[in-house]
N, C-alpha and C positions, 0 to 999 in steps of 0.2 A: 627287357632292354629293347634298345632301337637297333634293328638289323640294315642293312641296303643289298638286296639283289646285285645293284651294279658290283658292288666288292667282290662277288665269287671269283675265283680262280686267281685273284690280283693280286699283286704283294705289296708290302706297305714297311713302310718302318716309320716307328713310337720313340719318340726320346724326349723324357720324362714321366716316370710312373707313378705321379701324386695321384690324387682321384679322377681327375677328366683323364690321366692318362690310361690309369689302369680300364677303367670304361670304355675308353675307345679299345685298347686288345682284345678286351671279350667282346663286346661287339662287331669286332672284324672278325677275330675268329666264328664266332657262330653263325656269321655270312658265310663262312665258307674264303674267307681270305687266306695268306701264309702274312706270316706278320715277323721280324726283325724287332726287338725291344731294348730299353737300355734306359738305364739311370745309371750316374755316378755314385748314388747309394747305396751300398751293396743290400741293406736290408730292402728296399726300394723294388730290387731285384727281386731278392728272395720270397716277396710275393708271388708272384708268375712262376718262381722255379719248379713245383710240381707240374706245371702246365708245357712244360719245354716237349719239343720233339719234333714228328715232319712240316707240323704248318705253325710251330714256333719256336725262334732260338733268340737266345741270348745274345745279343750281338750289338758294339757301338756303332752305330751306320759312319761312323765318322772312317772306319778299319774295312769298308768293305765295299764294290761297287754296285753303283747305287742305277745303274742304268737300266736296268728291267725293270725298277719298282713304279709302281704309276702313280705315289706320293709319299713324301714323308710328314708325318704329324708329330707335331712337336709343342709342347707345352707354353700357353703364352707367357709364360715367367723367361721363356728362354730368350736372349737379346738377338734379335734378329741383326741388327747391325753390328755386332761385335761376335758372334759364334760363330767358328766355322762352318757349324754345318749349312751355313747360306750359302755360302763359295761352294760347296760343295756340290750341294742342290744346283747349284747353276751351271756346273761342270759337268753334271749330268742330264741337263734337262729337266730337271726333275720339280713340279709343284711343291713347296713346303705352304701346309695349312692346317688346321686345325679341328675339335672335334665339332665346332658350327658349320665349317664345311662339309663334314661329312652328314650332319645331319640335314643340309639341307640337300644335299644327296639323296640322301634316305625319303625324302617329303613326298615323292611320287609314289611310292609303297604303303604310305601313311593312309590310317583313315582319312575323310575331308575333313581337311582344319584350317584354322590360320593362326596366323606368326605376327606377335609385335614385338618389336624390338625398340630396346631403349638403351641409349648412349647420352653420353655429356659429362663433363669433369665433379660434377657433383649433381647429387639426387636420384640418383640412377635406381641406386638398391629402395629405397622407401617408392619413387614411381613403380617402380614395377612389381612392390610387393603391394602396391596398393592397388594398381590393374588388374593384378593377378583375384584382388580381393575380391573388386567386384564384379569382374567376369563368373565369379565362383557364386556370390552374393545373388547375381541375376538367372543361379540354374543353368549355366555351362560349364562341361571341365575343362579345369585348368591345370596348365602346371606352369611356373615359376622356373628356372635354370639358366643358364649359362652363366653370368658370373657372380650368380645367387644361387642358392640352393644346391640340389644333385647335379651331378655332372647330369648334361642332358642327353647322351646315349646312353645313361647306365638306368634311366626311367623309363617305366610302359608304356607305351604308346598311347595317345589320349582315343575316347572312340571318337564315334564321329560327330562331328560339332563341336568340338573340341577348338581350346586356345594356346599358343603355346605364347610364354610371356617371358622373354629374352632378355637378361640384362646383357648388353655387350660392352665391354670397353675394348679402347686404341687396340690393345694388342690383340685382341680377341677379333677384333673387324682387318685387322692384317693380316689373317690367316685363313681368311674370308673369300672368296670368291663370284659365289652365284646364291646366297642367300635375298631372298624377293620377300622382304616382309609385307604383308598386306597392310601393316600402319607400322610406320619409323618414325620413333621419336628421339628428336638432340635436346636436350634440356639447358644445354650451357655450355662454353667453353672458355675455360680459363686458364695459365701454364700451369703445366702438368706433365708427371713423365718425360722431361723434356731431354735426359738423359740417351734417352732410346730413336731420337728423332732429328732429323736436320733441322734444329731451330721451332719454335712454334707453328709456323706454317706447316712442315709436316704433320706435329701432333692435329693438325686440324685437317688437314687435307685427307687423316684416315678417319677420322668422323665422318666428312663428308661421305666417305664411298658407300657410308650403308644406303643413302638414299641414289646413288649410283647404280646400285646393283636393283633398282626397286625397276618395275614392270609401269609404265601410266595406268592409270587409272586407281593405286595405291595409293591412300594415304599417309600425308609427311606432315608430320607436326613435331613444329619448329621454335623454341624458345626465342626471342628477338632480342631481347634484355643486354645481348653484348653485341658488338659491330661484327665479330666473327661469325656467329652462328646467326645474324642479321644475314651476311653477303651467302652464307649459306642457300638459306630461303630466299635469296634474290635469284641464285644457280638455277634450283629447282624451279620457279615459278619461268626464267627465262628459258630454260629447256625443254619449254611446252607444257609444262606441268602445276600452270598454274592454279588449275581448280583441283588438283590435289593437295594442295599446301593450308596447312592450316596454322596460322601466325598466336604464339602466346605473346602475349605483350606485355612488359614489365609497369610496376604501380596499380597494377586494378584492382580497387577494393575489393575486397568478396568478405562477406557473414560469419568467421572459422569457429564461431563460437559453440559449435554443434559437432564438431571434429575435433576431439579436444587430442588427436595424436596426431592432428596437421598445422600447428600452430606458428605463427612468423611468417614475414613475407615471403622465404623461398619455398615456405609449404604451399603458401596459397598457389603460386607457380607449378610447385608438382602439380596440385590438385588442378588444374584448368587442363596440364596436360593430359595426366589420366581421362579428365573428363571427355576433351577432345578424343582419343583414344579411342575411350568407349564408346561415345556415340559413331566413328567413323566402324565398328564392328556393330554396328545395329541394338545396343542395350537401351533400354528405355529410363527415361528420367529419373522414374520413383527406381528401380533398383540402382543405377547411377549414387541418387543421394542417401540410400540405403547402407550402400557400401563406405562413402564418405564417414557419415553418423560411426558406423562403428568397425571401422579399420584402427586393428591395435595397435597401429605402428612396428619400426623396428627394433630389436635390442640394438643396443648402443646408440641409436640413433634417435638424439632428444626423446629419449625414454625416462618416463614417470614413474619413477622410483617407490616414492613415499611423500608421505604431506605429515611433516612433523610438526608440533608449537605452532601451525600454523604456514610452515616454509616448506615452500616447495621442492627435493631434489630430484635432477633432472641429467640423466646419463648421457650423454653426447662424446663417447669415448670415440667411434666412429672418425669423428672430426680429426685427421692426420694432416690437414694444413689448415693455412690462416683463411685459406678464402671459405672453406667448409665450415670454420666456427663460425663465420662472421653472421649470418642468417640466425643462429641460434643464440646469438646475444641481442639480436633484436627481436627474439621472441617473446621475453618479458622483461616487466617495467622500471624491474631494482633485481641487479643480476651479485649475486657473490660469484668470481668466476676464477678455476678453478685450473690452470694450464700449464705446459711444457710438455717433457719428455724429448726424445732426439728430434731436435728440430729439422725441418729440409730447407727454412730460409733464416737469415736474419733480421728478418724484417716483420711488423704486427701491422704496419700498416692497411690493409686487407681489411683489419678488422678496426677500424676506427670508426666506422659509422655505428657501431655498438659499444663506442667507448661510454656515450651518454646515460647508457642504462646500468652502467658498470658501478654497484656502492664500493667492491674493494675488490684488488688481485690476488691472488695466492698461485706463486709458481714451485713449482717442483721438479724436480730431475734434472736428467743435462742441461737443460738448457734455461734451466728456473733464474740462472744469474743473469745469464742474457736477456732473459725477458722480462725481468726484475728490473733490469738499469733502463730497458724502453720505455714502461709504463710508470717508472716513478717520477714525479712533476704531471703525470696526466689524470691520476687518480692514487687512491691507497693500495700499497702494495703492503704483502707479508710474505717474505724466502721462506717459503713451509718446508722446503726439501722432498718429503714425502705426501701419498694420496692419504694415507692416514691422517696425517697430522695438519694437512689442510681441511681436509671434512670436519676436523673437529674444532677448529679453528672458526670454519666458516657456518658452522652449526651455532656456535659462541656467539657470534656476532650477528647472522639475518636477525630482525626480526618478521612477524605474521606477514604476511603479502608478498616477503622477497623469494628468492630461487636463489640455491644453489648449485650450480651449473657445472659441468665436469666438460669442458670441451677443450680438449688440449692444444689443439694447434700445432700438434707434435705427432712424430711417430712414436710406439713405443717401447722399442728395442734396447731403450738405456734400461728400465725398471722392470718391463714384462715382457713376458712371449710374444703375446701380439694385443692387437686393442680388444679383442674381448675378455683378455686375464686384466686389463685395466679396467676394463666397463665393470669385472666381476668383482675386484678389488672394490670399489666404489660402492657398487653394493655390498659387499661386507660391511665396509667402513660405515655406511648409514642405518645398516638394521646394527652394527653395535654400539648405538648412541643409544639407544633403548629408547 
């Protein structure tokens, strides 16, 4: 695990012990920290219970003062604007951040590495799996974490020459303080999470602070493709910082036909960024398009299932709103598509620049009526109800050259656990077409 010297002797209190949480406790502790813990799930607890005693107890920070502690970390699911334990932290003085904060704590103890980080409302997890790729593809190690993969205190340390490749999202960069990434990249910003935020300017103003916190001379690579994460890049470049800025531009053809798991125009996007990326950490061209060639992609995320009769099926369970699907209905030319579950808007609009590639709809779950009465007069719909009985529906009807598309534009809390029991759904449903 990731230790930090600075924690010794310090106290801290943890509230939320999913995975980042339970990895920051043992990592505090084997600093040599006293640590305070607590979830509202008693099982949640019952993790850490054999571990209780002088340097850790059971305890809700909410029950206890908090003025000696010299932070509290707290899980980015926890609503910063609606929990008390902000008012509380405030009443004590006290930092509430997270376990990116402590890890960038920890960075001075680290072997010599460096840090990119990648934020933006979609593409996040595919950039940075795909960074991660070929930082690894060009012979340095990597590691993949924060809001992909291991919690990243609870991984080895990388040696030296080492990458660490950071997905971060909003809540994740609010708990954030002195992280200096050597390349920060925004991919896009679009509404999102807007629940947790004064309005959209907020959700955007905590984007911005990653490149806030960066050092000059770091590189910022910047999607431009929206006017927010444009005026973004106009921040950065007017803050002195304009020969670290590296501008993606939206419409630039590129070749994808050798990337066959970066496909559509938001991939080409990932891909220029990644590339930027890599070239601002010194990788050389041919492993650069090395990694491209054969980056596997991610599950759920326009993932290549099977090639049945001919037809393509194409997992994009991932896609929990409409501006996420919309990129993966322009990825091929005759789509069966495939949507609902709990929706977060009423509206499809988002995705109408891919209505043209659309042969028919098939909705399902909650919200399969509502999206049923949008798209009908704009194309063929069928109320399938179920992922089952659309797959086979829409197995029925492609024929050779079409895609069957699974990108719901939904969350999926009506029918499954989360979107990887529907991505997994999905593939059931297509290997049992035989």
């Amino acid at each position: 695990m990731i230790t930090g010297i600075a924690w010794r002797g310090k106290r801290y209190a943890v509230l939320g012990l999913a995975r980042s949480g339970l990895a920051t406790v043992h990592a505090l502790l084997a600093s040599g920290a006293r640590v305070v813990a607590w979830d509202s799930n008693e099982t949640a607890r019952a993790a850490l219970g054999e571990r209780q005693g002088e340097e850790l107890a059971l305890v809700d920070p909410l029950e206890i003062d908090l003025n000696a502690f010299e932070a509290i970390l707290v899980s980015p699911g926890v609503p910063l604007n609606k929990h008390p334990i902000a008012a509380k932290a405030r009443e004590a003085d006290v930092p509430v951040i997270g376990d990116i904060e402590l890890f960038a704590q920890a960075r001075a103890d680290l072997p010599r590495h460096k840090v990119v980080g990648i934020t933006g409302t979609n593409g996040k997890s595919t950039t940075t799996a795909l960074i991660d790729h070929i930082v690894r593809t060009a012979g340095l190690p990597s590691l993949a974490g924060g809001n992909i993969g291991h919690p990243i205190l609870g991984s080895d340390p990388l040696p030296e020459g080492g990458v660490y490749v950071l997905e971060l999202s909003s809540y994740q960069i609010d708990l954030t303080l002195s992280l200096d990434c050597d390349v920060a990249v925004l991919l896009n910003i679009t509404p999102d999470h807007l629940d947790r935020y004064d309005g959209f300017e907020g959700y955007a103003a905590s984007k911005a602070r990653l490149f806030e916190m960066q050092s000059t001379g770091h590189a910022a690579v910047i999607g431009i493709g929206d006017a927010t994460s444009a005026a973004i890049a106009r921040q950065v470049a007017v803050s002195g910082r304009s020969e670290d800025l590296h501008k993606i531009a939206p419409g630039i053809c590129m070749d994808q036909t050798r990337w066959p798991a970066l496909q559509g125009p938001h991939n080409a996007q990932n891909a220029l960024a990644a590339i930027a990326a890599c070239e601002a950490l010194g990788i050389d061209t041919a492993a650069i398009d090395q990694g491209l060639e054969t980056f596997p992609g991610l599950p759920h995320r326009m993932e290549r299932i099977a090639t049945k009769n001919g037809v393509l099926f194409v997992n994009d369970s991932k896609a929990t709103n409409a501006d996420s699907t919309t990129p993966a209905l322009s990825a091929y030319p005759r789509v069966h598509w495939i949507l609902g579950g709990l929706a977060k808007t009423d509206s499809l609009e988002a995705c109408r620049p891919g209505f043209g590639h659309i042969v028919k709809a098939y909705t399902i779950g909650d919200a399969g009526a509502l999206f049923a009465s949008l798209l009908e007069g704009e194309m063929p719909v069928e109320r399938s109800g179920t992922l089952e009985a659309a797959v086979k529906s829409a197995a029925a009807n492609a024929k050779p050259g079409e895609a069957v598309l699974l990108s719901p534009a939904c969350a999926s809390f009506d029918q499954f656990k989360d979107y990887e029991a529907r991505g997994q759904a999905f593939r059931d449903a297509v290997e049992a077409l035989g």
